[in-house]
C-alpha positions as CSV (number, residue, x, y, z in Angstrom):
1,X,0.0,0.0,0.0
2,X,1.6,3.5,-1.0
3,X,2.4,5.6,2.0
4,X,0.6,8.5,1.1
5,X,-2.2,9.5,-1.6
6,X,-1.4,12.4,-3.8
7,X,-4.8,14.5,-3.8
8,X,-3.2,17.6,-6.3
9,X,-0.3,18.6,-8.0
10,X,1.3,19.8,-4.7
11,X,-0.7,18.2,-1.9
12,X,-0.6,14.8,-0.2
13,X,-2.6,13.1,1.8
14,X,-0.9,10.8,4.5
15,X,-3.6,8.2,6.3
16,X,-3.4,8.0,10.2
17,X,-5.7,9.2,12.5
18,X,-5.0,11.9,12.7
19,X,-4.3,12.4,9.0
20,X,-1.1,14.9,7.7
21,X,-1.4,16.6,5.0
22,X,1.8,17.3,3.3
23,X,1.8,20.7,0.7
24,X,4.9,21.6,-1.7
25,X,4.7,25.1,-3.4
26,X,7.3,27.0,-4.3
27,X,9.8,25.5,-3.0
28,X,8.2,25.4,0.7
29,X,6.7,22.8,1.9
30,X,4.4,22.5,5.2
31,X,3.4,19.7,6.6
32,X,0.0,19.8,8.9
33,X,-0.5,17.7,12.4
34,X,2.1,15.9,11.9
35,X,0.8,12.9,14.8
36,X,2.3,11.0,17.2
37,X,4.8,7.8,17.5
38,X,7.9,6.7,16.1
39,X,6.5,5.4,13.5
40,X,5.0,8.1,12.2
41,X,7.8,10.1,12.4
42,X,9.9,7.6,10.7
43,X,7.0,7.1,7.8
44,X,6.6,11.4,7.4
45,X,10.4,11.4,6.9
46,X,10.6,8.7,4.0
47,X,7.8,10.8,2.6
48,X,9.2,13.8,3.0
49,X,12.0,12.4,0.8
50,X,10.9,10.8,-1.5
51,X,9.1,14.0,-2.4
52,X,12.5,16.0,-2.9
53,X,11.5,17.8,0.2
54,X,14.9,18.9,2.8
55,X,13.2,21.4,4.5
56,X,10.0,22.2,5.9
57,X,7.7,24.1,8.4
58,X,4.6,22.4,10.7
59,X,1.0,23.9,10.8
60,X,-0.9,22.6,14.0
61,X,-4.9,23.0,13.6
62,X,-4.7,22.9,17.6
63,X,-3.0,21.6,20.7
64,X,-4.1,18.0,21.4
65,X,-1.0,15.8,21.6
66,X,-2.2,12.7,19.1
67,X,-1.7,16.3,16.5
68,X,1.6,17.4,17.4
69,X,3.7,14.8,19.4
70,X,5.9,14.1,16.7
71,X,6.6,18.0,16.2
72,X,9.6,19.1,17.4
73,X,11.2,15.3,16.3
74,X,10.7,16.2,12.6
75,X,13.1,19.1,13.2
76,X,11.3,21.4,10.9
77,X,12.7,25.1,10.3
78,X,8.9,26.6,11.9
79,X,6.1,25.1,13.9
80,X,3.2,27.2,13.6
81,X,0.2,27.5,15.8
82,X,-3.3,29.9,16.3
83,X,-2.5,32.5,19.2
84,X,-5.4,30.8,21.3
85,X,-3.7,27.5,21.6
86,X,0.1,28.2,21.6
87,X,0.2,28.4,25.3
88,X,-1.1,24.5,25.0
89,X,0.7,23.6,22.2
90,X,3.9,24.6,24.9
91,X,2.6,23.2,28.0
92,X,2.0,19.7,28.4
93,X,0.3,20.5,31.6
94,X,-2.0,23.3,30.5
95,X,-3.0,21.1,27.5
96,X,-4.0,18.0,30.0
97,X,-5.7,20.3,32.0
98,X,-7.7,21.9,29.2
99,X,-8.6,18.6,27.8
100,X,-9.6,16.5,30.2
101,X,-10.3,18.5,33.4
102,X,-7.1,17.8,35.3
103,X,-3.8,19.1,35.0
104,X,-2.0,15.5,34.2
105,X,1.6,15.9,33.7
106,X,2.6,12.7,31.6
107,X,2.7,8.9,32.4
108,X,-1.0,8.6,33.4
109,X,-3.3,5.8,32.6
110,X,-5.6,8.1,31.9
111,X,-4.0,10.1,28.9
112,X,-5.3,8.6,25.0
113,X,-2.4,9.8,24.1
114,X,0.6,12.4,25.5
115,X,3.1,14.8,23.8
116,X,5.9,16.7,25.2
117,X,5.9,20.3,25.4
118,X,6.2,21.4,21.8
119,X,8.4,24.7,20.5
120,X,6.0,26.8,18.4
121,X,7.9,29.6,16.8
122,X,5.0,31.3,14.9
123,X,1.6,32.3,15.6
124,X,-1.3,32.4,13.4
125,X,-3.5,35.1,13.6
126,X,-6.5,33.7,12.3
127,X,-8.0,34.2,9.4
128,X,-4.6,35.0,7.8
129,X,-2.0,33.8,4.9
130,X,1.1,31.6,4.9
131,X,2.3,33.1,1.6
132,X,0.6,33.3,-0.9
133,X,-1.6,30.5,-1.8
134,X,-2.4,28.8,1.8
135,X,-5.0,30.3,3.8
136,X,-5.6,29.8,8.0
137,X,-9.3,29.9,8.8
138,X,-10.7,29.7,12.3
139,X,-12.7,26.8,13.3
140,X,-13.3,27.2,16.9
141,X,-15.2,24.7,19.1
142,X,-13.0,21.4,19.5
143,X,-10.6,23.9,21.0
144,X,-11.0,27.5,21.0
145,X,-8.2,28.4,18.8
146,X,-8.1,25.1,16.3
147,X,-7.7,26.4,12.9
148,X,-8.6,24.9,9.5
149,X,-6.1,24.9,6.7
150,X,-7.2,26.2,3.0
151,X,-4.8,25.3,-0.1
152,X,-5.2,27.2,-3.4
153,X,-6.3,23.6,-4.6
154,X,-9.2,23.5,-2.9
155,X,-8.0,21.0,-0.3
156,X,-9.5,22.2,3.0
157,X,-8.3,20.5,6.2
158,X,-10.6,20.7,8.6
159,X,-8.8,18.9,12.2
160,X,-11.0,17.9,14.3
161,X,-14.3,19.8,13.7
162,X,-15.6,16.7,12.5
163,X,-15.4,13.2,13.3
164,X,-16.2,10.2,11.0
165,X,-18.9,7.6,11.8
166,X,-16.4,4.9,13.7
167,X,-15.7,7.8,16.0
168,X,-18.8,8.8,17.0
169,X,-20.2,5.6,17.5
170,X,-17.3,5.0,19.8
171,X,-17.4,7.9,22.0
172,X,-21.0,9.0,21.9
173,X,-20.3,12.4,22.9
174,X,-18.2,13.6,20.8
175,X,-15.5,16.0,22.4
176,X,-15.0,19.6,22.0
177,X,-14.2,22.2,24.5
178,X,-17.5,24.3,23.2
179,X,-20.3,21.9,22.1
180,X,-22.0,25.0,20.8
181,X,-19.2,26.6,19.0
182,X,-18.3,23.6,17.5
183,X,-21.9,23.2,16.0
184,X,-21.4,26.8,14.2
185,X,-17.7,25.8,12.9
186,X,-19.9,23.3,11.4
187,X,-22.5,25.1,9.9
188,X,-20.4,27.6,8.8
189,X,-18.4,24.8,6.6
190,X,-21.5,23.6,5.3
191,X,-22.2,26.9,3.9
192,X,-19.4,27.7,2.6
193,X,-18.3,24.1,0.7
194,X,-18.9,25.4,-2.6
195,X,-15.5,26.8,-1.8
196,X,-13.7,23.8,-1.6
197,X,-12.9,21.2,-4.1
198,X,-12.2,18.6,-1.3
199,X,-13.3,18.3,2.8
200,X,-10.6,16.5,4.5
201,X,-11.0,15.2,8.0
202,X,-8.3,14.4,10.5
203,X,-10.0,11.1,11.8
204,X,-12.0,9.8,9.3
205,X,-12.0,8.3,6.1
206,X,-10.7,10.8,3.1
207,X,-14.0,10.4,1.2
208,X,-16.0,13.0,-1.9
209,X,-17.4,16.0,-0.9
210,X,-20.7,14.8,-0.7
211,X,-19.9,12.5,1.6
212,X,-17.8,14.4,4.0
213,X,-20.8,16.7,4.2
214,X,-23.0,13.8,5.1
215,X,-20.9,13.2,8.3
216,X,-20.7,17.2,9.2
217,X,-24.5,16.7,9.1
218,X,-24.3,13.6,11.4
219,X,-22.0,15.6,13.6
220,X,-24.5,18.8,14.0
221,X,-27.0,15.7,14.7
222,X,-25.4,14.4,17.3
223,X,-24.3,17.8,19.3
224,X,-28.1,18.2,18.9
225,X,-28.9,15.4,20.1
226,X,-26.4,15.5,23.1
227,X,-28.0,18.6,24.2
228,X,-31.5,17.7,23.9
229,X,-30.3,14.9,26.1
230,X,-28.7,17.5,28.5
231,X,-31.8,19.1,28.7
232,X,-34.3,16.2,29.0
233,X,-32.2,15.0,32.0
234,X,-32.1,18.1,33.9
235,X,-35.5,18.5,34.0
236,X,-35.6,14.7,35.3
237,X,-33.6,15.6,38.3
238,X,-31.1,18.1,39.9
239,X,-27.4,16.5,38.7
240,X,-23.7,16.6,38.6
241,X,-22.2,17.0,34.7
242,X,-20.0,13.9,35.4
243,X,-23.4,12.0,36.2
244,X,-25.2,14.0,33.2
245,X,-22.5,12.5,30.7
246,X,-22.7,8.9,32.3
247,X,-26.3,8.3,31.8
248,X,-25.9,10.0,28.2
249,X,-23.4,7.5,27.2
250,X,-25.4,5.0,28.6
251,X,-28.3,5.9,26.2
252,X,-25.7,5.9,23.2
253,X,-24.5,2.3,24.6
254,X,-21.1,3.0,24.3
255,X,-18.7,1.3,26.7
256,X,-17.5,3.5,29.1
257,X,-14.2,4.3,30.4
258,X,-12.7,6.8,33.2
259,X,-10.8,8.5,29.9
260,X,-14.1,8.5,28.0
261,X,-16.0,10.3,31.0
262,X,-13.6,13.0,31.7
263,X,-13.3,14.2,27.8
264,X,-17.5,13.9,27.9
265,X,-17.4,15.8,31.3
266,X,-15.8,18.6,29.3
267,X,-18.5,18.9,26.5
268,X,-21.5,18.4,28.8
269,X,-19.7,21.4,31.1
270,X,-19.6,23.7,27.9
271,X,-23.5,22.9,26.9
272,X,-24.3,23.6,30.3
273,X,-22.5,27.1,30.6
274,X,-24.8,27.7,28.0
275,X,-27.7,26.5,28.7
276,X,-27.1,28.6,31.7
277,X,-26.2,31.6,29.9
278,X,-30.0,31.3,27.8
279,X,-31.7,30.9,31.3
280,X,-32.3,27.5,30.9
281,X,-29.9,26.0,33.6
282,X,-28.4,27.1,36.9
283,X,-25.5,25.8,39.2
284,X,-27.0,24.8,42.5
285,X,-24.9,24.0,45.7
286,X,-25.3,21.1,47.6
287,X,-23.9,18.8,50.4
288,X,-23.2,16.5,47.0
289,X,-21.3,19.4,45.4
290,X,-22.4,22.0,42.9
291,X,-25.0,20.5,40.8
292,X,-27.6,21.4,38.0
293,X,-30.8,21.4,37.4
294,X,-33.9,23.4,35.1
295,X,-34.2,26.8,35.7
């Protein structure tokens, strides 16, 4: 099986989850979430290579480590990052603690996967250019500052504001630091896909168009559908969000880890602080802890 599928004159598609895309123009070359393990930085390198490429600068869509792990071991001349999420990118600590609720330093059962503290040495200001033909777009929601990346070829990589079918039938919730903001990075991608002459997603199949827009559709779905379940369950009963995304991946029967819980703990917490913030939810304190329930 070739080690990487050529989607355009000067972009390539290497399959992992998450996916890299490598682009060549003019002589520069970028390579985007590069991923994690030595055998992806041995596989990006013979790629690398075999393209003619010697030197090259990182793009990071956002901070989570199975994105960037590999970064500063590819030794590229930049690393580039949104100005939202450098100060995860950099910390290890800050980027457990944003993720998953708990400032984890590193060996932890509990990690899916870890990086280092990775050296970013430019900042995107999104929206913006890197030259002249790739453009930054912001695509907030699975982290605040996560940024899509737009090649004049109509390749758009999109990270993690979308996750393919697999995915969310194995998490049931699926994660993002704002549920709600996710669900308008969606939307907005949706309306603007007559832009774009391919959607690519970081875990997920590289499929058409057409079909990469059916599973942006089954992810605003299921956000939907998590909140109506967020909803429906408060007005059952006055409840902690770590109990709220329990009984929600119960009802998706998904089987349910410690890990699992604390990323769903996040995105119940962000669909509460909203729900909150339309009037629909408040914090209540308790012998238990603070809790929610209906306004």
């Amino acid at each position: 099986m070739p080690q990487y599928i050529q989607l355009s004159e000067n972009t390539f598609y290497v399959k992992g989850s998450p996916a890299t895309i490598i682009h060549i123009v003019e002589g520069e070359a970028y390579v985007v979430d590069p991923g994690s393990g030595s055998k992806r930085r041995k596989t990006l390198k013979s790629i690398l290579k075999s393209l003619g490429v010697s030197e090259y600068s990182i793009v990071l869509t956002h901070y989570h480590a199975d994105h960037i792990a590999i970064a500063n071991k590819l030794s590229p001349k930049n690393i580039y990052s949104s100005e939202l999420d450098r100060v995860f990118v950099e910390n290890r600590v800050l980027r457990n603690y944003a993720t998953y609720g708990y400032p984890f330093s590193n060996g932890t059962k509990h990690l899916l996967y870890d990086a280092p503290d990775i050296t970013v040495t430019k900042t995107l200001s999104s929206p913006c250019k890197l030259g002249d033909s790739i453009e930054i777009s912001p695509l907030p929601g699975h982290t605040l500052g996560q940024v899509g990346v737009l090649f004049s070829d109509g390749v758009f990589y999109i990270g993690d504001a979308a996750f393919g079918d697999r995915v969310l039938s194995a998490v049931g919730i699926p994660y993002h630091f704002d549920a709600i903001l996710a669900a308008e990075t969606v939307k907005k991608i949706i309306e603007n896909s007559d832009e774009y002459e391919k959607i690519v997603l970081s875990h997920g199949p590289l499929l058409g168009k057409n079909e990469v827009l059916k599973i942006l559709r089954t992810n605003l779905e299921r956000i939907s559908d998590v909140v109506s379940k967020v909803k429906d369950k408060l007005s059952l009963e006055t409840v902690s969000p770590g109990v709220l995304a329990a009984k929600i991946l119960l009802d998706y029967g998904v089987e349910q880890t410690t890990t699992l819980q604390m990323l769903s703990t996040v995105t119940v917490k962000s669909i509460l602080s909203h729900l909150e913030k339309e009037g629909y939810a408040e914090a209540v304190v308790t012998e238990n802890g603070v809790l929610w329930r209906k306004r």
